[in-house]
LUMLO-717342 format. One record per residue (C-alpha): x, y, z; residue in three letters. Coordinates in steps of 0.001 Angstrom, whole numbers. Layout:
residues N
{{X, Y, Z}, "ALA"}
...
END
This chain:
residues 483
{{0, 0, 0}, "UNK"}
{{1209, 3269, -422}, "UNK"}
{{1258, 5590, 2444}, "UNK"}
{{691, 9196, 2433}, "UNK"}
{{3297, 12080, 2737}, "UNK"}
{{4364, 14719, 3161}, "UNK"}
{{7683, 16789, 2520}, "UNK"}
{{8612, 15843, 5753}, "UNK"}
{{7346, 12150, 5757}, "UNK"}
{{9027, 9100, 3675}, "UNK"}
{{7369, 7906, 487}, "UNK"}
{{7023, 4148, 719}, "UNK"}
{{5176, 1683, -754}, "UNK"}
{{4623, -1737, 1844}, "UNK"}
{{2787, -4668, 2560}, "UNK"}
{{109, -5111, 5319}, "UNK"}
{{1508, -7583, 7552}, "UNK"}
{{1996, -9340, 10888}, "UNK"}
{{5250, -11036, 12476}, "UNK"}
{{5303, -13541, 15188}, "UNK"}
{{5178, -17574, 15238}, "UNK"}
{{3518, -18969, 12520}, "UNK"}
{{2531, -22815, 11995}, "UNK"}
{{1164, -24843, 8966}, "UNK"}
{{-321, -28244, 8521}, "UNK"}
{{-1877, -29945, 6283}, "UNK"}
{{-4321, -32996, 6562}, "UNK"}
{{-5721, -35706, 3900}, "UNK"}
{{-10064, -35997, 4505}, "UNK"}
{{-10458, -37655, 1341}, "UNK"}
{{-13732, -39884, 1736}, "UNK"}
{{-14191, -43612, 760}, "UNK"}
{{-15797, -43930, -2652}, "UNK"}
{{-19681, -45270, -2012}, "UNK"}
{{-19927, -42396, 812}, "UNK"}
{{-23396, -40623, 573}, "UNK"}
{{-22568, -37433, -1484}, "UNK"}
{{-25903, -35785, -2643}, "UNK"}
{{-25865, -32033, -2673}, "UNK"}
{{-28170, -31301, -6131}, "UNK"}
{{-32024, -31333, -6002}, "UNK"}
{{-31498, -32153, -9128}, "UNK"}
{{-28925, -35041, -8398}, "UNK"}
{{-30223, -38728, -8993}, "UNK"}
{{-27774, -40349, -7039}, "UNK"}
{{-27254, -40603, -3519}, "UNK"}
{{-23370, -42031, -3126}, "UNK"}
{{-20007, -40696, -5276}, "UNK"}
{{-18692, -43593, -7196}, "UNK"}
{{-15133, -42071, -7735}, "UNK"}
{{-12296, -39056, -6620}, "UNK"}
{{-11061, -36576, -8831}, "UNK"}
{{-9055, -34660, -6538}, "UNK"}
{{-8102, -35634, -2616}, "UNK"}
{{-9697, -32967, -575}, "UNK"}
{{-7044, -31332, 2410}, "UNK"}
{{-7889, -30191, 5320}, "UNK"}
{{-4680, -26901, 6252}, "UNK"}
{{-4362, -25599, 9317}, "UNK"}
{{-2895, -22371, 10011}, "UNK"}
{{-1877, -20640, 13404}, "UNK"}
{{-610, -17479, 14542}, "UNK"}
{{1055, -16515, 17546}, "UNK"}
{{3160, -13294, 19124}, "UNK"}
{{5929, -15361, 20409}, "UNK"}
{{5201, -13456, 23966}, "UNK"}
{{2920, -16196, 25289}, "UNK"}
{{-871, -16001, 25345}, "UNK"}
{{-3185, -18521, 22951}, "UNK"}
{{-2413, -18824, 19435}, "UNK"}
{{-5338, -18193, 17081}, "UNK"}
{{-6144, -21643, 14826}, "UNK"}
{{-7287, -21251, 11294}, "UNK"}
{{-8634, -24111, 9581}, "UNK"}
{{-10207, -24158, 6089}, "UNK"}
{{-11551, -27553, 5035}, "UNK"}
{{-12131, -28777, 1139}, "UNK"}
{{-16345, -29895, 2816}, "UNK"}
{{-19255, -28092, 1576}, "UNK"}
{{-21439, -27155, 3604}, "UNK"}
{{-22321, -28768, 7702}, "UNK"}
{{-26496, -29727, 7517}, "UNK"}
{{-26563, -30407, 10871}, "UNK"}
{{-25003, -27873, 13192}, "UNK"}
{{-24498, -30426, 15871}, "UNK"}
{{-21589, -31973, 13840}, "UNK"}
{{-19488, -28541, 13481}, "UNK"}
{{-20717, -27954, 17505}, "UNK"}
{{-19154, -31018, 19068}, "UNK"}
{{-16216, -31072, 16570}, "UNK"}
{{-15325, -27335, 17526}, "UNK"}
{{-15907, -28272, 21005}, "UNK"}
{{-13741, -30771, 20754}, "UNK"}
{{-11314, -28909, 19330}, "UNK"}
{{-11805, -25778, 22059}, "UNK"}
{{-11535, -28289, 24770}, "UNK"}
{{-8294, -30464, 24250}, "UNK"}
{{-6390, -27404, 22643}, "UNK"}
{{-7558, -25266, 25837}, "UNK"}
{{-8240, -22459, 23905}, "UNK"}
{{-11161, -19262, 23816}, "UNK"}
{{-13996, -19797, 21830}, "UNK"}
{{-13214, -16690, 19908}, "UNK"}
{{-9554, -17500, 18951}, "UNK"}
{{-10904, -20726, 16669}, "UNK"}
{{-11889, -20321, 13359}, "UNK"}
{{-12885, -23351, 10712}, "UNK"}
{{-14131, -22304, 7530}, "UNK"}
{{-15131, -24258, 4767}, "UNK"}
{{-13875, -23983, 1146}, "UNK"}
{{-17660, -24766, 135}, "UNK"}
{{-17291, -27628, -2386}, "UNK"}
{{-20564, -28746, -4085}, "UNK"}
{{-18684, -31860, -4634}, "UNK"}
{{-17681, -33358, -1109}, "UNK"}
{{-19437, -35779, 981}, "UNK"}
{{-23036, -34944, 2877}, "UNK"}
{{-22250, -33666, 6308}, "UNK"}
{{-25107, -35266, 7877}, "UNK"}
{{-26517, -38154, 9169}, "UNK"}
{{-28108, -40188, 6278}, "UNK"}
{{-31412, -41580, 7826}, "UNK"}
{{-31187, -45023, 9717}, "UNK"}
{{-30582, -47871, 7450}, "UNK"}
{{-29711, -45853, 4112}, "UNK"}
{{-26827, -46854, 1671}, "UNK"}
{{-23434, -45387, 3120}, "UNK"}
{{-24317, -44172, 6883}, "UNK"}
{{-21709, -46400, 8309}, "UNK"}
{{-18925, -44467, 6163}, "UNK"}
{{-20633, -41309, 6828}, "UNK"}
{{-20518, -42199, 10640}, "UNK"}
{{-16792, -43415, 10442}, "UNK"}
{{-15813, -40364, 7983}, "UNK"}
{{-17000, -37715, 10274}, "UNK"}
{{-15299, -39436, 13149}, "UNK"}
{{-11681, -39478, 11086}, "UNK"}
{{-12614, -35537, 10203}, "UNK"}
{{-12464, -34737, 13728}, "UNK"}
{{-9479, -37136, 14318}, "UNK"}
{{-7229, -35692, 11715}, "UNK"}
{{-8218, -31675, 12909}, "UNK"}
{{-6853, -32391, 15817}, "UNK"}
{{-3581, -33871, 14707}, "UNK"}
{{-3538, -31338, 11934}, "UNK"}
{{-3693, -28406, 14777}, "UNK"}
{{-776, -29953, 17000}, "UNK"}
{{1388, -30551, 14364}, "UNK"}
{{553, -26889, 13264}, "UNK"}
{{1656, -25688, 16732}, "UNK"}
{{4964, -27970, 17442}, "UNK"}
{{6003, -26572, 14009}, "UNK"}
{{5137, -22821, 14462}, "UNK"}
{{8851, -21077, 13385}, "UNK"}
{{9422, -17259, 13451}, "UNK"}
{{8025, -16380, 9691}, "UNK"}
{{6342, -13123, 8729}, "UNK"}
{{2717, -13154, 6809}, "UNK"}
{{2623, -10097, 4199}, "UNK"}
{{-633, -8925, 2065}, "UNK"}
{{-1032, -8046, -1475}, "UNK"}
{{-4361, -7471, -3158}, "UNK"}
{{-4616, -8532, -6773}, "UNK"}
{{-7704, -9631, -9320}, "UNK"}
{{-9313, -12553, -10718}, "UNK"}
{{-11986, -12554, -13473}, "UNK"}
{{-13584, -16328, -12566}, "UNK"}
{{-16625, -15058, -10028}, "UNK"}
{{-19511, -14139, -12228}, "UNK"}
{{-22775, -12636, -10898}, "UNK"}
{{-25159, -15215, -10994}, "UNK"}
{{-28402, -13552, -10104}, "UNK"}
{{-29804, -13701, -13821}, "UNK"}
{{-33187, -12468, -14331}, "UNK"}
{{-34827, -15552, -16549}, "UNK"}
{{-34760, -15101, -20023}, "UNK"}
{{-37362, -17590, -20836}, "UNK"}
{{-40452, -16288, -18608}, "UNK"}
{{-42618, -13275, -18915}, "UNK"}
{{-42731, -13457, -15624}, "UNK"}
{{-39722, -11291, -13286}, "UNK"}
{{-38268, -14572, -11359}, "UNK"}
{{-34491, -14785, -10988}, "UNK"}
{{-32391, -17268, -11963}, "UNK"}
{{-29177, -18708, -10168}, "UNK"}
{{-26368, -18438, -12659}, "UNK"}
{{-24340, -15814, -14802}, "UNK"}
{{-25391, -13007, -15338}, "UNK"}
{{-23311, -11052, -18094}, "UNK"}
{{-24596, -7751, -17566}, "UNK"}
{{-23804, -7428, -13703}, "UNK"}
{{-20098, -6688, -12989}, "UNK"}
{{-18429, -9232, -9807}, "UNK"}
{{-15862, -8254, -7445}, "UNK"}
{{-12776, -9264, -8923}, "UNK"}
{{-11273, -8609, -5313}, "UNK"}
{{-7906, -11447, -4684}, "UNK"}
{{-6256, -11009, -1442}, "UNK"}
{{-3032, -13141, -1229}, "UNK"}
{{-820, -13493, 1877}, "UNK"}
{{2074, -14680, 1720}, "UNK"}
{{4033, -16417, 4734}, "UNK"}
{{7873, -16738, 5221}, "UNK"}
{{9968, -18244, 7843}, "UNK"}
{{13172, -15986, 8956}, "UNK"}
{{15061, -18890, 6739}, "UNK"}
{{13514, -17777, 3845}, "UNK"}
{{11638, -20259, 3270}, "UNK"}
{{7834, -20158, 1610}, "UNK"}
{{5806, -21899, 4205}, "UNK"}
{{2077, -20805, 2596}, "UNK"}
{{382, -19084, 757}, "UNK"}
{{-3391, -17706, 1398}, "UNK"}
{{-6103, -17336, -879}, "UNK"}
{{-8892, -14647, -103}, "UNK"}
{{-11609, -15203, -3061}, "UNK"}
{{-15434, -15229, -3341}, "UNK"}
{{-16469, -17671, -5541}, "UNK"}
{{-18949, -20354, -5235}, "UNK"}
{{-17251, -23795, -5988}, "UNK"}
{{-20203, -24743, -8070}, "UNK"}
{{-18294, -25872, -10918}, "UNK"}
{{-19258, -29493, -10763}, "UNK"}
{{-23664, -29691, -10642}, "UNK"}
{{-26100, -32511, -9977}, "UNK"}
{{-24340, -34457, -12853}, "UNK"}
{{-20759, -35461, -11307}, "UNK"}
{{-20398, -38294, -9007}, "UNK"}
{{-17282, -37935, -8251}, "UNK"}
{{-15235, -36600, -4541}, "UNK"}
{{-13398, -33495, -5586}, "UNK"}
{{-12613, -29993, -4282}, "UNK"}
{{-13888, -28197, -7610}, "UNK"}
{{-11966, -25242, -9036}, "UNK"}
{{-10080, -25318, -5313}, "UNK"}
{{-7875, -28760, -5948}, "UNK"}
{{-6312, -27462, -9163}, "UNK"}
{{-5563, -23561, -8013}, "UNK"}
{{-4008, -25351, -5304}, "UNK"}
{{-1264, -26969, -7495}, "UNK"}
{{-836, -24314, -9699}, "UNK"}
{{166, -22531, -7225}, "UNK"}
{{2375, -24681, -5184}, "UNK"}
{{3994, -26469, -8039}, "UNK"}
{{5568, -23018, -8907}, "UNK"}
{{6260, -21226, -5034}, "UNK"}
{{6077, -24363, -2864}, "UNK"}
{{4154, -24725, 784}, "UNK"}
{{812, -24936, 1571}, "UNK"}
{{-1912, -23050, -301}, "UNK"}
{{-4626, -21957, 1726}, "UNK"}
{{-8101, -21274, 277}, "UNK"}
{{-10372, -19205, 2408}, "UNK"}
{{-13691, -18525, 664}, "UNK"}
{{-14753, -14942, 624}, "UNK"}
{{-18245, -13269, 780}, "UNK"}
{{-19412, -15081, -2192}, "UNK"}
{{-23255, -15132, -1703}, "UNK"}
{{-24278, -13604, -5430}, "UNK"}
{{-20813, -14749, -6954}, "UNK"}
{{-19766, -18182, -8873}, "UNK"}
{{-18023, -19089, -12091}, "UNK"}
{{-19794, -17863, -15411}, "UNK"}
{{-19805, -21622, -16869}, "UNK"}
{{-20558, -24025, -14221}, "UNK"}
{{-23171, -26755, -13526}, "UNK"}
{{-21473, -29329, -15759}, "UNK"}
{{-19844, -33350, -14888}, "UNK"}
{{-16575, -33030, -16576}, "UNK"}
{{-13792, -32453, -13777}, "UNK"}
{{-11721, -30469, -16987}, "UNK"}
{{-13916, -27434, -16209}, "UNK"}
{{-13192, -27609, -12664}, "UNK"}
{{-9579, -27764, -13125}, "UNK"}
{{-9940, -25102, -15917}, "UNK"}
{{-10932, -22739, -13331}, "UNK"}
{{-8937, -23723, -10500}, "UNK"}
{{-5662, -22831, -12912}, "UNK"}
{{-7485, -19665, -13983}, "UNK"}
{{-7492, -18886, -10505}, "UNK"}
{{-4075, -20331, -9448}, "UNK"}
{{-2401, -17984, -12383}, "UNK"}
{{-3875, -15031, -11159}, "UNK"}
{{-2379, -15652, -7362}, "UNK"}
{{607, -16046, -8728}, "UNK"}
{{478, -12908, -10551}, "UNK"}
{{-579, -10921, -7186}, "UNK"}
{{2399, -12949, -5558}, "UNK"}
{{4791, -11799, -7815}, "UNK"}
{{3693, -7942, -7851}, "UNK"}
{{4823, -8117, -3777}, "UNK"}
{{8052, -6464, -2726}, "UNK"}
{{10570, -9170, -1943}, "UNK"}
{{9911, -10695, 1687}, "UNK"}
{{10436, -8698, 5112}, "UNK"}
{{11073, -5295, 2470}, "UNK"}
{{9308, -1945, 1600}, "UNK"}
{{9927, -87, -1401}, "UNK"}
{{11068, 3741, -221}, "UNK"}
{{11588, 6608, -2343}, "UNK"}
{{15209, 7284, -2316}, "UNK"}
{{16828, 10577, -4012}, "UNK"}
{{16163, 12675, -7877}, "UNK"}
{{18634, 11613, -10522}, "UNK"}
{{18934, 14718, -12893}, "UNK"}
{{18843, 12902, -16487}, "UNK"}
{{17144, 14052, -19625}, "UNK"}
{{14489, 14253, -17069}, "UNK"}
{{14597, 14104, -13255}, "UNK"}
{{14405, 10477, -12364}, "UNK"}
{{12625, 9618, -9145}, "UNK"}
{{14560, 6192, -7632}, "UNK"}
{{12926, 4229, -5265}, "UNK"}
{{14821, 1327, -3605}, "UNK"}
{{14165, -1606, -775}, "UNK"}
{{14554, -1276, 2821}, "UNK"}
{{14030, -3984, 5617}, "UNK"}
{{10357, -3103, 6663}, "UNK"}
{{9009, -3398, 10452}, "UNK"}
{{6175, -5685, 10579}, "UNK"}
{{3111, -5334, 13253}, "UNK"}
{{2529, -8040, 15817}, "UNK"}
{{-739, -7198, 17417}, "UNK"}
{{-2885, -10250, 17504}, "UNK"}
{{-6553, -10032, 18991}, "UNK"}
{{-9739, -11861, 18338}, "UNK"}
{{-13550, -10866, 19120}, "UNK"}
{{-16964, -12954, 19029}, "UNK"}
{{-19376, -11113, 19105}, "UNK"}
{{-23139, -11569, 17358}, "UNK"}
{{-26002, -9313, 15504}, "UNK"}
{{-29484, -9925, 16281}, "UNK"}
{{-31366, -10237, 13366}, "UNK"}
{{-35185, -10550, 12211}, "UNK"}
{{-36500, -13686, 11106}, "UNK"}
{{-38984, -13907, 8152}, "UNK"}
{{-42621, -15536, 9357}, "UNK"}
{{-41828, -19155, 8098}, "UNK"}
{{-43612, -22145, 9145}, "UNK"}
{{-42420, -23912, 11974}, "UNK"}
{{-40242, -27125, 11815}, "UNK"}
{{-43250, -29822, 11966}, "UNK"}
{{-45181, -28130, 9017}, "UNK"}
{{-41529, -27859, 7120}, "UNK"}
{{-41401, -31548, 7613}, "UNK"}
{{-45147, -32364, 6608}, "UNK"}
{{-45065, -30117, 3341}, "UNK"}
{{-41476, -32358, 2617}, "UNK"}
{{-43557, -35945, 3118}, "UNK"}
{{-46239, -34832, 1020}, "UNK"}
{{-44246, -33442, -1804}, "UNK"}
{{-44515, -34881, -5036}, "UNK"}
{{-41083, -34592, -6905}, "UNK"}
{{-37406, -34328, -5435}, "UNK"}
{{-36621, -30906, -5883}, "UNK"}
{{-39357, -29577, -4247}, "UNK"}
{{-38308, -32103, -1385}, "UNK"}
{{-34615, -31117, -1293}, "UNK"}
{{-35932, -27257, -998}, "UNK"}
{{-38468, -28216, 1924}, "UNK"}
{{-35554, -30427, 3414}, "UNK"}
{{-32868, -27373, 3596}, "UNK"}
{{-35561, -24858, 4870}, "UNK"}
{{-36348, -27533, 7250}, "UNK"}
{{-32533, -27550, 8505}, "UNK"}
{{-32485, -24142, 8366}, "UNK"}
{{-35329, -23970, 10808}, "UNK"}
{{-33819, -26324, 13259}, "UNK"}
{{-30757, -24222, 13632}, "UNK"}
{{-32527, -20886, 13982}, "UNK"}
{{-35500, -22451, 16637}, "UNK"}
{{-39386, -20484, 16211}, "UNK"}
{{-38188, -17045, 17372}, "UNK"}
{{-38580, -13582, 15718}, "UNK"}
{{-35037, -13268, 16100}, "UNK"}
{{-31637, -15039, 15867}, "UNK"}
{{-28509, -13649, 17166}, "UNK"}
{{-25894, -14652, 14548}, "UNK"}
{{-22740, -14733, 15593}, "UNK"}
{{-19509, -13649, 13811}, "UNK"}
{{-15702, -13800, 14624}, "UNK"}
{{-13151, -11201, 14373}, "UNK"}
{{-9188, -11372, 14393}, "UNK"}
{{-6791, -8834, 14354}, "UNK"}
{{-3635, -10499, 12663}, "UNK"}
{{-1057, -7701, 12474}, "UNK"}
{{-2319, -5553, 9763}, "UNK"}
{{-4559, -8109, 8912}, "UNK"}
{{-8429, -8373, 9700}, "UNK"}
{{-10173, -11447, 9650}, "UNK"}
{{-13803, -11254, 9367}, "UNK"}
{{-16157, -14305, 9339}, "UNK"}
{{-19719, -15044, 9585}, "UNK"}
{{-21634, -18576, 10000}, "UNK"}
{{-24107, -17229, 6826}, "UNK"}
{{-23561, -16665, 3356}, "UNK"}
{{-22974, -12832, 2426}, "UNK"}
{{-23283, -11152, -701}, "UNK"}
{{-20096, -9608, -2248}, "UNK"}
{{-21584, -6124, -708}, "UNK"}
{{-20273, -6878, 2737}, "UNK"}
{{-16684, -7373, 1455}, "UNK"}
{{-16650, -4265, -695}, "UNK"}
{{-17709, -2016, 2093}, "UNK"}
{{-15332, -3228, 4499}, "UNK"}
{{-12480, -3332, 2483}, "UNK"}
{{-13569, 235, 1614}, "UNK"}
{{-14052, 1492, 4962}, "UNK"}
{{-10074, 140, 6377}, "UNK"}
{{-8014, 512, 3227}, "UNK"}
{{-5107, 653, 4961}, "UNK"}
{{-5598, -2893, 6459}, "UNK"}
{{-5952, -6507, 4497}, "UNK"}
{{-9427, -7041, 4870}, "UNK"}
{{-9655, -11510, 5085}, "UNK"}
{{-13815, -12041, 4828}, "UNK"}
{{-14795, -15378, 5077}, "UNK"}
{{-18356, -16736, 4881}, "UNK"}
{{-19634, -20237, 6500}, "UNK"}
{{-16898, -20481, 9400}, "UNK"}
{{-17888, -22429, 12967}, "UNK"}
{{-21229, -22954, 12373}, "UNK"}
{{-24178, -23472, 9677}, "UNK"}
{{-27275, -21417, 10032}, "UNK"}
{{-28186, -22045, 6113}, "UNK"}
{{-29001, -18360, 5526}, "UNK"}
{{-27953, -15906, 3102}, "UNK"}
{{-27280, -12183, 3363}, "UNK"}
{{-28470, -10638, 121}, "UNK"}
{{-28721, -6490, 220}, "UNK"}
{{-32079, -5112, 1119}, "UNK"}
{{-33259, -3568, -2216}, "UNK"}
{{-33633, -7565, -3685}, "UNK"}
{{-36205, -8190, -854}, "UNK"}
{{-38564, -7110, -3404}, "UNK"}
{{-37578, -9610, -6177}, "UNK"}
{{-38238, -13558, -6852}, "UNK"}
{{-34460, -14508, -6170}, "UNK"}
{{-33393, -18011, -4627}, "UNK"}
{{-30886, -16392, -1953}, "UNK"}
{{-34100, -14038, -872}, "UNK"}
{{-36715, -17081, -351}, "UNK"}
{{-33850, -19630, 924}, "UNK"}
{{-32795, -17117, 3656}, "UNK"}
{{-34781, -17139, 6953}, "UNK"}
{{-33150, -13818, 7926}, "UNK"}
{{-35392, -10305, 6639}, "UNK"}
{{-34373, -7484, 4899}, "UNK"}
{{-32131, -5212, 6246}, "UNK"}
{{-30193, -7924, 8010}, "UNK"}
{{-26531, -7852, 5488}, "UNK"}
{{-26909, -4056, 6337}, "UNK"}
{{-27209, -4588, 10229}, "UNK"}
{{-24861, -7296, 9657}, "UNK"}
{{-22212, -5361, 8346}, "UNK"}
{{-22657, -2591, 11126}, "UNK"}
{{-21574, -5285, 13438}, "UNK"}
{{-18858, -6353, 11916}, "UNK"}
{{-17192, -2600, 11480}, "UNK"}
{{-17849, -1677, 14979}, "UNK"}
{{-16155, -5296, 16024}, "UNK"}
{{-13352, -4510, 13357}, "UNK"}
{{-13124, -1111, 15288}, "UNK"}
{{-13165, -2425, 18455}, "UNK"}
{{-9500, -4123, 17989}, "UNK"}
{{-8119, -1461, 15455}, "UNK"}
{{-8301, 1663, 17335}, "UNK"}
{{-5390, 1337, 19270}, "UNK"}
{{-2888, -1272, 18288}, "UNK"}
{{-1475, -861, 21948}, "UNK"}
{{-4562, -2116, 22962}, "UNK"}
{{-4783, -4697, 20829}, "UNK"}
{{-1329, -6256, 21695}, "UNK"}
{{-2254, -6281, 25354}, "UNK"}
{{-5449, -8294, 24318}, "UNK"}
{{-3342, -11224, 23630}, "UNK"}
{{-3387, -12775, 26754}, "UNK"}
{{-7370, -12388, 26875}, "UNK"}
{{-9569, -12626, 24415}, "UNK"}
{{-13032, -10622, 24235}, "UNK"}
{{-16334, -12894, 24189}, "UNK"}
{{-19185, -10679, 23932}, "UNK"}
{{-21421, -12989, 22594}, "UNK"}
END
């Protein structure tokens, strides 16, 4: 970023970023083919019959070196939990034999269309058993992932660049083939996306790469109702793009992607997927190599009178922030006047075709998580990483919430993340589409104005640990709960 100045002031061009002990880990949760994998209405199968791509499980942990509890990032190649008491008892788990805050954990999901079911199937259906043993060997290999994390954590400094990618698409497409004004989901070409890429990169004192983050919002909905097989969609081959050229770990972290997926999408053939994920993976590597060499700044230097005056810059060792804080906190939003959880389940039994049971069935899930109240108090997660902000949220924003708080700290890497440590099933579309047919309107529980009192939430809690980075520092050793 480059700062401003004055005559007085240096000119410098640097990288948001954070110094202290970092740690990475990576984990295989490939399932076993025949594991129930239905995620498409539309799907006529129940159980994936093959693996394109292993799905990882990384781990990621930061700590100031000074004592105090290390915030755990984890980002998982899984789609999306459908019962909450799976994510509970595994974060639980987690909270409880790591002895760490609630608010210091953070597992995200990379949001696959293409992994197994996280739920239950019902008693006696094809593939429960490996569902039951899967799950199990999801929460056995966090752990392990998470302590090796830790016992590896080496002095390494994480730096931020923002770049671009062109693969998220609106996909809120008004349908062409209707008089009527219904929406479609999928691409729009007449709606521009946020292009927004934020990479970190992470380097030990040695040198050496140790990971690279991905910040993107784009729904991995490559793969469709179609494909049988286990894979990670556009995720699995971004990933080796990118770490065939730097090396490390590469770290997806799905962004605020609620209106956003790729243009072409819906399809079987695990080429398209791949397509994308390089597409992706080119474009990181792009924003990686536009960063200032590791642990440097780039600072104007002196005039060299030429045929003109030449202005010559040159690098400097650059003093990185350690501050590392984390909030949870919640908003208390309105809930729409759906029917309760028994007449969900009796319009589902008396359905007549499967995607109007699939619909019923995930607004039945929905409902389960949120209870009959008016209101729901969602809760969201906040880490100060350095000069880093992570921002997360167990719903499904729009792209609005990203742009606003990137534009309102643009001094600071902005991380947003949707679907981490919990699954309400709700999305957070922008009030003026309240009035429209639009799937992320009628599938949300949550009423209008709720992104908007969202997002107040989030920039007061983003406030809360910026103001003063003494503060923040100090805040180490005890992390703020306020849900």
């Amino acid at each position: 970023m480059y700062k401003s100045h004055t005559k007085s002031h240096t000119l410098e061009k640097s990288h948001p970023s954070f110094a202290g002990k970092i740690g990475v880990a990576r984990a295989d949760i490939t399932p076993p083919d025949g594991i129930p994998a239905r995620n498409w209405g539309a799907a006529t199968h129940e159980v994936a019959d093959s693996i394109h791509r292993p799905l990882y499980q990384d781990v990621v942990t930061f700590e100031t070196g000074q004592g105090g509890q290390p915030l755990v990032l984890i980002e998982a190649d899984l789609g999306f939990w459908r019962d909450r008491r799976i994510i509970q008892g595994l974060r639980d788990r987690i909270l409880n034999e790591m002895r760490l805050e609630s608010p210091r954990l953070i597992f995200g999901l990379t949001h696959t269309h293409a992994a197994a079911s996280l739920k239950l199937p019902d008693a006696g259906t094809r593939g429960r058993a490996l569902t039951e043993s899967y799950l199990q060997a999801i929460e056995d290999a966090t752990l392990k992932a998470v302590r090796e994390a830790l016992e590896g954590a080496q002095d390494a400094t994480l730096e931020w660049n923002t770049g671009h990618c062109g693969l998220a698409a609106s996909r809120d497409l008004v349908d062409p083939t209707s008089e009527s004004d219904r929406f479609l989901c999928g691409y729009n070409p007449s709606v521009p996306a946020d292009d927004t890429l934020l990479v970190g990169r992470i380097t030990a004192s040695s040198g050496e790469h140790l990971a690279t983050l991905v910040n993107y919002a784009c729904h991995p909905t490559t793969l469709a109702w179609e494909n049988r097989a286990i894979s990670p969609d556009f995720v699995g081959a971004m990933r080796e793009t990118v770490e065939t050229v730097v090396g490390g770990l590469t770290v997806f972290i799905q962004g605020n992607s609620g209106e956003l997926a790729p243009r072409y999408q819906y399809v079987s053939d695990t080429r398209v997927a791949d397509q994308h994920g390089r597409h992706l993976g080119f474009s990181v590597l792009a924003t990686l190599e536009d960063m200032e060499p590791p642990g440097m700044r780039l600072v104007f230097d002196r005039v060299v009178e030429s045929g003109a005056p030449l202005a010559v810059w040159r690098h400097e060792r650059a003093v990185a922030s350690s501050a590392l804080a984390a909030v949870e906190t919640s908003v208390e939003l309105p809930i729409k006047d759906w029917p309760s959880t028994e007449e969900l389940e009796k319009q589902r039994l008396s359905a007549t075709n499967q995607w109007t049971r699939e619909r019923l069935q995930r607004l039945h899930f929905t409902r389960l998580a949120l209870g009959d109240a008016d209101t729901f108090l969602l809760p969201i997660w906040v880490w100060r990483v350095g000069d880093a902000v992570f921002a997360g949220l167990a719903s499904e924003a729009y792209s609005h919430l990203q742009q606003q708080l990137r534009s309102q700290f643009p001094r600071l890497a902005v991380v947003c993340m949707n679907l981490v440590n919990d699954t309400i099933g709700g999305y957070l579309p922008p009030a003026y589409l309240y009035d429209q047919d639009i799937y992320q309107v009628w599938r949300t529980p949550f009423d209008r104005g709720s992104l908007e009192m969202t997002t107040d939430s989030l920039l007061q809690a983003i406030c809360q640990l910026t103001a003063n980075q003494e503060a923040t520092v100090l805040s180490d050793s005890a992390s703020s709960n306020t849900r």
